[in-house]
C-alpha positions in Angstrom: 2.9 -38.8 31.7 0.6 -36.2 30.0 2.8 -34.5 27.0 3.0 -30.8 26.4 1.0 -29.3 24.1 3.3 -27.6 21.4 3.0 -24.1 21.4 1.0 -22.3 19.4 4.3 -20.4 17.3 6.1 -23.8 16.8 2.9 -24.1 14.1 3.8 -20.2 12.9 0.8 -18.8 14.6 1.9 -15.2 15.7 1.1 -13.4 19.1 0.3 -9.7 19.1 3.5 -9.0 21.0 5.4 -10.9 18.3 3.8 -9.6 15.0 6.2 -8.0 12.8 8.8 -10.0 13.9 8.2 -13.9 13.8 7.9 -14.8 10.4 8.5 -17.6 7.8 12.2 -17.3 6.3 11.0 -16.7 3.3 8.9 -13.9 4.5 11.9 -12.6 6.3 14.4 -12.5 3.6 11.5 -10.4 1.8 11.5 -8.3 4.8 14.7 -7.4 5.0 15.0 -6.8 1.7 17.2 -9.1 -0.2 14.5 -10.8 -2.4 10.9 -11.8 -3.2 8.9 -14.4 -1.1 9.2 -16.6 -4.2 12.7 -15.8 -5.2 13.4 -16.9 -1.2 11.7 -20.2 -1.3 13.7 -21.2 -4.1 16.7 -20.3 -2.0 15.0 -22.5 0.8 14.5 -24.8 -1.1 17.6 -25.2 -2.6 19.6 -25.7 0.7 21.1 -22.0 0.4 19.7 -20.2 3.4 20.8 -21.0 7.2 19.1 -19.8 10.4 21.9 -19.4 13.7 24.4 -21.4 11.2 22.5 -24.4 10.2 21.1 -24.8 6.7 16.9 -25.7 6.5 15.2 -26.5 3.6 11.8 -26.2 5.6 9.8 -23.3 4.0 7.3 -23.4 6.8 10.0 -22.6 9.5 9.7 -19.1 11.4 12.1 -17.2 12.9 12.5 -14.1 14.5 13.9 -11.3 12.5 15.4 -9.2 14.8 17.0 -12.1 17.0 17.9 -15.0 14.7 21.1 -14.8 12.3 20.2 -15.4 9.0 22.8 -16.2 6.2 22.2 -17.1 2.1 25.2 -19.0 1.1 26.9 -17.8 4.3 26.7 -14.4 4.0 24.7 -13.3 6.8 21.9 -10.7 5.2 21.4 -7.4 7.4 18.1 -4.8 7.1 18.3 -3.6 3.8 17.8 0.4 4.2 14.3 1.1 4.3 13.0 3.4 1.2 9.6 6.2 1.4 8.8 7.6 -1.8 6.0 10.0 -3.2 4.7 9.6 -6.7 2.6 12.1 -8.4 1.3 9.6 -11.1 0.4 10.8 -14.1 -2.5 9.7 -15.8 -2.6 6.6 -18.6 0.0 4.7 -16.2 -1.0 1.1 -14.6 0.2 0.5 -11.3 2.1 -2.4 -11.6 5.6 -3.6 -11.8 4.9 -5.6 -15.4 2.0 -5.4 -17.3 1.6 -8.4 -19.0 -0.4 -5.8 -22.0 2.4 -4.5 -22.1 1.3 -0.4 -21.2 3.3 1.7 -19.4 3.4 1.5 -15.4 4.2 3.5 -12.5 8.0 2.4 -12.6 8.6 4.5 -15.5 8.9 7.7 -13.5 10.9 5.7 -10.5 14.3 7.1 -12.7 17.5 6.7 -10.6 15.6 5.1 -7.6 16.3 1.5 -6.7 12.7 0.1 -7.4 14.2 -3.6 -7.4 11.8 -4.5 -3.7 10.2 -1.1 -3.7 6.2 -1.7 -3.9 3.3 0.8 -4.1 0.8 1.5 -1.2 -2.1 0.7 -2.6 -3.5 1.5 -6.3 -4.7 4.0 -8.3 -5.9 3.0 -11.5 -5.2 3.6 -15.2 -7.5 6.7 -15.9 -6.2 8.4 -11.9 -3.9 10.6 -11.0 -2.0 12.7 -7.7 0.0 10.9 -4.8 1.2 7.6 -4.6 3.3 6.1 -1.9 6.0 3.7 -2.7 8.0 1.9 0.0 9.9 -1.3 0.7 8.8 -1.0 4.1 6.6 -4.2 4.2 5.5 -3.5 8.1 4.2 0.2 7.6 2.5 -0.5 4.1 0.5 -3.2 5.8 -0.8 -0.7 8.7 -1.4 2.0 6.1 -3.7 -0.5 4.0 -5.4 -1.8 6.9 -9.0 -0.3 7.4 -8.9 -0.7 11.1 -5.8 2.1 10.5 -8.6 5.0 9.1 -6.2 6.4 8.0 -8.5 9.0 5.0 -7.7 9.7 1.3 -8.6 13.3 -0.6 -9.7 13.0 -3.7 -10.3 15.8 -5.7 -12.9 14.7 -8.4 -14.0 16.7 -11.7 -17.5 15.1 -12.8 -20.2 16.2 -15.8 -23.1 18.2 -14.4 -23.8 20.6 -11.5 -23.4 18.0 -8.5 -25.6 19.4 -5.7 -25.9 19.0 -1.8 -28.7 16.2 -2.1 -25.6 14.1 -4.3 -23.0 14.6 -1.9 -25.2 13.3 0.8 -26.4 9.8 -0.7 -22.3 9.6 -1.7 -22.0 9.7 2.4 -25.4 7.7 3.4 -24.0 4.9 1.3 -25.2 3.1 -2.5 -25.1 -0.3 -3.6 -23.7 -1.4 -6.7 -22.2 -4.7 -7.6 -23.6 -6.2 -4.6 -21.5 -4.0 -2.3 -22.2 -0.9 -0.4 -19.9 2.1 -1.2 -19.6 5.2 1.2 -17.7 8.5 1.5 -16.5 9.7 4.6 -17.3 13.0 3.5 -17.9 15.3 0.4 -18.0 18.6 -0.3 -18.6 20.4 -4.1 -15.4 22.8 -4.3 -16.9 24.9 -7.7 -19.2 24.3 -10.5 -19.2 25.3 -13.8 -22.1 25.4 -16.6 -21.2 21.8 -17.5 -19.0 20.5 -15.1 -18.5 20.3 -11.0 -15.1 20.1 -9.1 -15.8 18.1 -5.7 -13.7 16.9 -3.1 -14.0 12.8 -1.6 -12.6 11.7 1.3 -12.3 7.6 1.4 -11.4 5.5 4.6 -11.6 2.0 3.0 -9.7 0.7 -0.5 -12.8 -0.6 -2.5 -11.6 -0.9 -6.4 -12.8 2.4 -8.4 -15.1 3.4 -5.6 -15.5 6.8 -6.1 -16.3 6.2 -10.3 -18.6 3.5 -9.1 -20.7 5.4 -6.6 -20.4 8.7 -9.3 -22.3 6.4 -11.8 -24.9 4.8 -10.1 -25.8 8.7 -9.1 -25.5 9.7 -12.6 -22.5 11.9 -12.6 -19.6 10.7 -15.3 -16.3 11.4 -13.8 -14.1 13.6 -16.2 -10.8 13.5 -13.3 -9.9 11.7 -10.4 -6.9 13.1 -8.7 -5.4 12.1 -5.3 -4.4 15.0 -3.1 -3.5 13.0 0.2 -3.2 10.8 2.3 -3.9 11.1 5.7 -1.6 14.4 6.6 0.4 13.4 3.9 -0.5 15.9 0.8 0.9 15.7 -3.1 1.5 19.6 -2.6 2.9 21.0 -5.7 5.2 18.0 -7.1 5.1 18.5 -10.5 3.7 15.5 -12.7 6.1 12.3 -12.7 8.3 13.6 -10.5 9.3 11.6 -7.2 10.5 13.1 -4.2 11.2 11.1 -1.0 9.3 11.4 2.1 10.4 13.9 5.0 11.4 12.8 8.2 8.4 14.6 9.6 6.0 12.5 7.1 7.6 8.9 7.8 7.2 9.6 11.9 3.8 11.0 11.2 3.0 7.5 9.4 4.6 5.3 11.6 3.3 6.8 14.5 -0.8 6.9 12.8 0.2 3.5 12.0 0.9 2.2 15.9 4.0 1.7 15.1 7.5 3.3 17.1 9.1 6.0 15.5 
């Protein structure tokens, strides 16, 4: 008698119909919000979690986290309530949770919000300012750092010189440096000074210090790099280190650019 092939979830593969919801138990106790991947795996691992009532010690097990009851010590953990934050970093701040240099990060300004699984959406580096999203929304941070999203950044960009049309347009036709090829969606000078310009970046892929990467093989050195937006979402006028938390309006506008329900 010909046996049945196992199917292809029993070896955690996921289907597009299940993504988001079948995942390893450790990933889904980081999901929902109770701990880190690692913190769960020792959990696993030490005989502490159960799945529909039985304990498993088998960190490649998946389950689905919307169906399958899931207990640590036999308290069953529920959706812990899902957090959308707006940063306006200052500059000199690393975005990081530790800093093993021991320099101030981003979750100085976090104050009174409970950063304990909160993680930011995407990077800006030391020396960059304007909006940063923080969320502990694993799902929708995922979409909104996934190219295929397009989902565009604003930079606005202060830079040494009088930067011209003819600079703008090799910024969008594309330079190589470091053996990759970096390109703006679009740019456009705002103003110029005697020494300096003011120009505005849009990005639609994550590549580390792009837009200081591309200013210097063209020449420019770049004096400011602030962040203005992300997609529809825009820093506005919150003040520098403050936090505010994301409207209503904002988180449907992201989930829904992201694909997923509102």
């Amino acid at each position: 008698m010909k046996k049945r092939r196992p199917s292809a979830k029993r070896h955690g593969s996921e289907t597009k119909a299940d993504a988001g919801k079948r995942v390893t138990l450790a990933r889904a106790l980081s999901k929902l919000g109770y701990c880190s991947r690692t913190q769960a795996e020792k959990l696993i691992a030490g005989g502490r979690v159960s799945v529909g009532g039985r304990r498993t010690t088998d960190l490649s097990r998946w389950v689905d986290i919307e169906a399958d009851r899931i207990a640590v010590d036999g308290v069953t953990v529920a959706a812990e309530a899902k957090i959308y934050l707006m940063l306006n970093k200052p500059r000199g701040l690393v975005t990081t949770r530790e800093d093993p240099e021991g320099r101030p990060t981003v979750y100085s300004c976090l104050g009174d919000a409970d950063a304990r699984f909160l993680s930011p959406v995407g990077r800006l580096d030391k020396a960059s300012e304007g909006l940063l999203l923080f969320t502990n929304d694993t799902v929708l941070a995922q979409r909104l750092l996934d190219p295929e999203t397009h989902l565009g950044k604003i930079y606005h960009v202060q830079v040494s010189g009088i930067f011209d049309d003819a600079a703008a347009a090799r910024m969008m036709e594309g330079v190589s440096e470091g053996g990759e090829q970096l390109r703006a969606a679009r740019v456009q000078r705002l103003r110029s000074g005697e020494r300096n310009s003011w120009v505005e970046v849009e990005l639609q892929e994550g590549r580390n210090r792009q837009i200081r990467r591309m200013l210097d093989v063209l020449g420019f050195e770049c004096l400011r790099l602030v962040r203005v937006s992300i997609g529809e979402i825009e820093l506005g006028d919150l003040p520098k280190g403050a936090v505010r938390p994301l409207t209503e309006v904002e988180i449907e506008y992201l989930r829904r650019r992201t694909a997923l329900e509102a």
